[in-house]
C-alpha angles and dihedrals in degrees: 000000000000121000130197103230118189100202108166137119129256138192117254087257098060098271129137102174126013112252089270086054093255121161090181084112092062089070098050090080137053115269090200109189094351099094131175100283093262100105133065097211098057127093083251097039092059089041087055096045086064087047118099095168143009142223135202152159121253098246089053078050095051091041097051084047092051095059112018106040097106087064099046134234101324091207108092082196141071098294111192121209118203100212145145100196129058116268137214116262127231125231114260105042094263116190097270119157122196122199149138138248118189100155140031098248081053088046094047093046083045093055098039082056098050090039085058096045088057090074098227088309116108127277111231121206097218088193141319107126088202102045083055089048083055105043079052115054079043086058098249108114119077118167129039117197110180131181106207108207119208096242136091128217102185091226140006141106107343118231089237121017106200128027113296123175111213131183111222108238101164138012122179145144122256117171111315096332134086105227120200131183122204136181121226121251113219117206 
């Protein structure tokens, strides 16, 4: 069955992105086990092997593009976009989908999709604070893994934009950041 999983990393003050959606912060620390999802035997690498699709904001989209282009789109699976401007493409016709969700009926037939395209594997939020918020308070997210980096920005992009009740299942350290996993309580 497929599960929604939010994995990113945050600042210690609750921040995903700076306000001008930077993730420059993120490698100023040391990931530790974590990895980059290239490698089997890392804490991301076994995350990614449980992944089928992926699902992102636009500005998590922009930002990857940005900086990692010329390397072209890192997800070998069907990879969704929540977006109301037209986005620059990748080289390589990945699997990139682009869509819209104004509404929650639009949000909930969005997700059913990418949950499908993930082939009974889980579909993993890459970021987006207020589309978890979202999935959330609809009752589709059910897992949080944050890595809490030992820095502050001030502002930015929160981690969770909207109230979500979540029930603590692992802490660890990894690196040098503290890395908790919650499950996701349902009203």
């Amino acid at each position: 069955m497929t599960r929604t999983v939010y994995n990113t990393a945050t600042s210690l003050d609750g921040f995903i992105a700076t306000e001008d959606h930077s993730l420059e912060w993120l490698f100023t620390v040391d990931l530790g086990d974590q990895g980059s999802g290239e490698d089997d035997d890392n804490e991301f690498g076994r995350f990614m092997k449980g992944i089928g699709a992926v699902l992102m904001g636009a500005s998590t989209y922009e930002w990857v593009h940005r900086h990692e282009g010329d390397k072209g789109w890192a997800y070998d699976m069907p990879s969704w976009v929540l977006t109301h401007r037209e986005l620059p493409p990748f080289n390589g016709d990945p699997d990139i989908r682009f869509a819209a969700a104004d509404s929650d009926e639009e949000l909930r037939a969005l997700h059913a999709k990418a949950a499908e395209s993930a082939g009974g594997e889980d579909l993993w939020l890459v970021g987006g604070g207020r589309i978890a918020a979202d999935l959330a308070r609809l009752g589709l997210l059910d897992e949080v893994i944050v890595s809490i980096a030992p820095v502050t920005l001030g502002s930015g992009a929160p981690l969770l934009a909207g109230r979500v009740d979540l029930r603590p299942l692992d802490v660890h350290r990894t690196g040098d950041f503290a890395c908790a996993r919650y499950e996701v309580v349902r009203a």
